[in-house]
C-alpha positions in Angstrom: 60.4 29.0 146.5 62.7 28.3 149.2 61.7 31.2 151.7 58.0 30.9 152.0 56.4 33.4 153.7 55.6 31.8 157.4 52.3 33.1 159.2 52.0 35.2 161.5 49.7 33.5 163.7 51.9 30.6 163.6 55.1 31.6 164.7 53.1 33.7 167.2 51.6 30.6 168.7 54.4 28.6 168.5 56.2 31.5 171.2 53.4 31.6 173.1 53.3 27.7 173.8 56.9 27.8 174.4 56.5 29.0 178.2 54.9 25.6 179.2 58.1 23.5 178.0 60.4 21.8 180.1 64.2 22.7 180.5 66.7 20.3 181.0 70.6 21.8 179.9 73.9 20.1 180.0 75.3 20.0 177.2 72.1 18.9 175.7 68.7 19.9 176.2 65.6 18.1 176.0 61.9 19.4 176.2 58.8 17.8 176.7 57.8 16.3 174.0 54.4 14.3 173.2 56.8 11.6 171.0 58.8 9.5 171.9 62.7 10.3 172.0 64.1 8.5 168.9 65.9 5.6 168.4 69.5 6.8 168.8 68.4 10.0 170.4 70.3 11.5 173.0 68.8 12.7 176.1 69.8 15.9 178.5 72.5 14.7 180.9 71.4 17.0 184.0 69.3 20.0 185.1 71.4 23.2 186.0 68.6 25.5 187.9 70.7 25.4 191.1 73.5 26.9 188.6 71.4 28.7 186.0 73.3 31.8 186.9 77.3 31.0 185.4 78.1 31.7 181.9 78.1 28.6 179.7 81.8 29.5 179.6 82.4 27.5 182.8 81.0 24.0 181.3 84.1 22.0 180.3 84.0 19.3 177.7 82.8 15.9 178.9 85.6 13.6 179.7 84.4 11.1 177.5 85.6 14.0 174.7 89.3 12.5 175.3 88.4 8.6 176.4 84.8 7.7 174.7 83.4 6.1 171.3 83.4 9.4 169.5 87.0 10.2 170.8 87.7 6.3 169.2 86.0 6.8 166.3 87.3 10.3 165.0 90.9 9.6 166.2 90.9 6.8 163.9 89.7 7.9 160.7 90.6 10.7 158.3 88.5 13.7 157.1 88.7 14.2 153.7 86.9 17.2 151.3 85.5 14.9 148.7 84.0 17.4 146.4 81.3 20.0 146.0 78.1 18.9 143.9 75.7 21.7 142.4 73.7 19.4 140.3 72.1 15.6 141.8 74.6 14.1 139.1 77.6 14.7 141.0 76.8 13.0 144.8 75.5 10.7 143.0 78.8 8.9 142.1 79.8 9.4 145.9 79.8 5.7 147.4 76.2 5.2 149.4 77.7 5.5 153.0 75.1 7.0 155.6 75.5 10.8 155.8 74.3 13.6 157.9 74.1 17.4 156.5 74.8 20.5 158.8 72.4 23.5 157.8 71.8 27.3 158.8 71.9 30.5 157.7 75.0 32.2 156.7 77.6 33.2 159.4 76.2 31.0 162.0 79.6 29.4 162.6 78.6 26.3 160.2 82.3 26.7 158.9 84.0 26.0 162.2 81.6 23.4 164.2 81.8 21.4 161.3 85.9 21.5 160.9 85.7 20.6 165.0 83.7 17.7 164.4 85.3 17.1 161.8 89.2 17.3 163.9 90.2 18.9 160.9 91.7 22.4 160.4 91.1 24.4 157.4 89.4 21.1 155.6 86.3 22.9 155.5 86.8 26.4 153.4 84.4 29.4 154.2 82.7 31.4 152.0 84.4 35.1 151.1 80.8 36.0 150.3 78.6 34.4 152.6 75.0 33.8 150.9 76.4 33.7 147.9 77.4 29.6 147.6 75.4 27.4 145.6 77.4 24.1 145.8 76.6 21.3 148.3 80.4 20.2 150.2 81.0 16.4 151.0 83.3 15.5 153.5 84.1 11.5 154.1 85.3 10.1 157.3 87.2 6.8 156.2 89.9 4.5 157.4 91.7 1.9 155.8 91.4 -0.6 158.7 88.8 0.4 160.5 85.1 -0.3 159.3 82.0 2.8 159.0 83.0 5.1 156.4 80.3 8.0 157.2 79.6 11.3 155.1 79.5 14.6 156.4 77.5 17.3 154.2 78.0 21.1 154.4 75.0 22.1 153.2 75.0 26.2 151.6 74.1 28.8 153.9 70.9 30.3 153.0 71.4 34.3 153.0 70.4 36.5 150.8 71.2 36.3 147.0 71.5 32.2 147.1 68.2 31.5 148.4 66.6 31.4 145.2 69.2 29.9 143.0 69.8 26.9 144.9 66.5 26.3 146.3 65.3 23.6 143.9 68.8 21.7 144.2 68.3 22.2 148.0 65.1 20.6 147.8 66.0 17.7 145.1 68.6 16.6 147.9 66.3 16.7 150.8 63.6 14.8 148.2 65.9 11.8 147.0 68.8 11.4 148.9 68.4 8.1 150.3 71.5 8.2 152.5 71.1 11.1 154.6 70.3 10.1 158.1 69.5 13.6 159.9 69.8 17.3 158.9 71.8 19.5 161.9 70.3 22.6 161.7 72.5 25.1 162.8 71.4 28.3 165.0 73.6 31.2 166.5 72.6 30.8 170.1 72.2 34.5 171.1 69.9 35.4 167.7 67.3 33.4 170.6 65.1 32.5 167.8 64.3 30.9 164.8 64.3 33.1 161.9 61.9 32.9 158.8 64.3 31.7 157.0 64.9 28.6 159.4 61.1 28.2 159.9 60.8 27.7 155.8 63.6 25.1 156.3 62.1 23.7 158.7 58.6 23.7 156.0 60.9 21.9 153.9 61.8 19.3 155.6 58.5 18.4 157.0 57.5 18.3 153.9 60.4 15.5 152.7 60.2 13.5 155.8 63.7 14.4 156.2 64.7 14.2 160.3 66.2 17.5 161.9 67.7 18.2 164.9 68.6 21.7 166.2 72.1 22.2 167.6 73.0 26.1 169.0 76.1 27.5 168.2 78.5 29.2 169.7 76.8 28.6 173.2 80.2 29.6 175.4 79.3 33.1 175.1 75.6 32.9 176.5 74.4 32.2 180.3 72.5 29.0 181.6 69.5 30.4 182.0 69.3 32.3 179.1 70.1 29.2 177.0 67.0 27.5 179.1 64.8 30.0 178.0 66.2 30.4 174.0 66.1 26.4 173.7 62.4 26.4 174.9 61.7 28.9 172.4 63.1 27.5 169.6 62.2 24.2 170.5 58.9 24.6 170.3 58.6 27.0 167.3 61.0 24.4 165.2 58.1 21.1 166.5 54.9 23.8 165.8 56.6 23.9 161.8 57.9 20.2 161.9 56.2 18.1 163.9 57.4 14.6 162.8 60.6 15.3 161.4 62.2 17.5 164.5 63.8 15.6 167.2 63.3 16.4 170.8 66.5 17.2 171.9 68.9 20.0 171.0 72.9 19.7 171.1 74.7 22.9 172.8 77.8 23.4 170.8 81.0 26.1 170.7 83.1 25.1 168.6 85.8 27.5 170.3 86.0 25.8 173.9 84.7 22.6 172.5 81.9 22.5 174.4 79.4 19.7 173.2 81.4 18.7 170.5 82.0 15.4 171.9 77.9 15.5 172.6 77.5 16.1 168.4 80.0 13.6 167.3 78.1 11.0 169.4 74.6 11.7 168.1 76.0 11.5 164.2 77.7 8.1 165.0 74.0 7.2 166.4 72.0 8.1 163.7 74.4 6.8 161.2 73.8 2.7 163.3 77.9 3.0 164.2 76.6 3.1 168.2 73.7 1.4 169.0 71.9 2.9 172.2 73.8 2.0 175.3 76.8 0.3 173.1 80.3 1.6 172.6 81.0 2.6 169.3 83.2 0.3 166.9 86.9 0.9 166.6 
């Protein structure tokens, strides 16, 4: 089953442990980590202790949101809905591009961060009964004269009634899709922790060797400091369940002022080899 039961004792050591971790926050945040950061792994632009105080409302997007690679690549490609699979039969006959999947529980603002990544309004439908979806969305990002067609998955969220009937596709996906490149595993930033539904995710994943990385939503209505203290926490909870599959570093995102958006885009483009470390994207 999908929602294991998590134990006790190790979600309470996992909080405990997370008091000892480094904060770094710009728009990313990076904790100590006894791995290496991955290849392709972005790392925390800046500390903000002196300014730990102002509402993440006052961060503005980067410049390079409007001038670098991701800006290029987005602006130059279209986002298309390609079509929704509920059985392995039907992404199957979707061409083998590399591909990323966004995750979380229902109503975590999945919907939205994905249609700003994605520069595309209304492309990406939401639920009228969150939970309740079965069906795994594919989105392309193509271009008919640019090269690096990429995919973009929206994977169900998992509430209440769904968690059972798509567990087993959920977990056939994670298990044999060759193409996917990294899960984004999506978490409200003021819930301040991971739920057990995340941490059985997370179970999930370790168990497929498929990579994770945590990006908070909706960040612009949280403080600095609280952000340092939820991203230690959930840091280290998400590495106690996932230890080789979650990467160090998580992405602060709002998908209302943008924030970090830019920071996302970059990190797909990454994983998916279109912007090797310290290289501009192609065009």
């Amino acid at each position: 089953m999908l929602i294991a039961a998590i134990s006790r004792q190790c979600r309470a050591a996992a909080l405990a442990r997370s008091a000892n971790v480094g904060c770094h926050y710009s728009h990313t945040y990076s904790h100590s980590h006894p791995r290496p950061l991955a290849a392709g792994t972005t790392e925390a632009a800046s500390e903000s202790s002196s300014t730990s105080n102002n509402s993440a409302d006052d961060l503005k997007p980067s410049s390079a949101s409007h001038s670098g690679p991701a800006f290029r690549y987005f602006s130059k490609r279209d986002a298309k809905f390609v079509l929704s699979a509920t059985k392995p039969e039907h992404y199957k006959r979707i061409p083998p591009n590399p591909e990323v999947t966004f995750a979380g529980r229902s109503n975590v603002g999945k919907s939205s961060l994905l249609s700003a990544v994605l520069r595309s309004q209304g492309l990406v439908k939401t639920s009228k009964k969150p939970g309740h979806t079965s069906a795994l969305n594919f989105f392309s990002l193509t271009s008919g004269s640019c090269p690096g067609a990429i995919s973009l998955v929206d994977m169900p969220g998992y509430g209440y009634r769904s968690r059972d009937e798509w567990g087993g596709f959920i977990m056939k996906y994670l298990s044999t899709r060759k193409e996917l490149r990294r899960v984004f595993l999506l978490i409200e930033a003021k819930v301040g922790e991971l739920k057990a539904t995340d941490l059985s995710f997370l179970e999930l994943a370790e168990q497929y060797k498929a990579p994770v990385q945590i990006v908070l939503t909706k960040t612009d209505k949280m403080k600095r400091a609280d952000l340092d203290s939820i991203c230690k926490t959930i840091t280290q909870s998400a590495t106690d369940i996932a230890p080789s599959v979650v990467q160090p570093t998580v992405i602060c995102c709002s998908s209302r002022t943008k924030i970090g958006i830019d920071d996302l885009q970059l990190e797909l483009l990454r994983v998916c080899d279109l912007v090797p470390s310290g290289e501009p994207a192609k065009k």
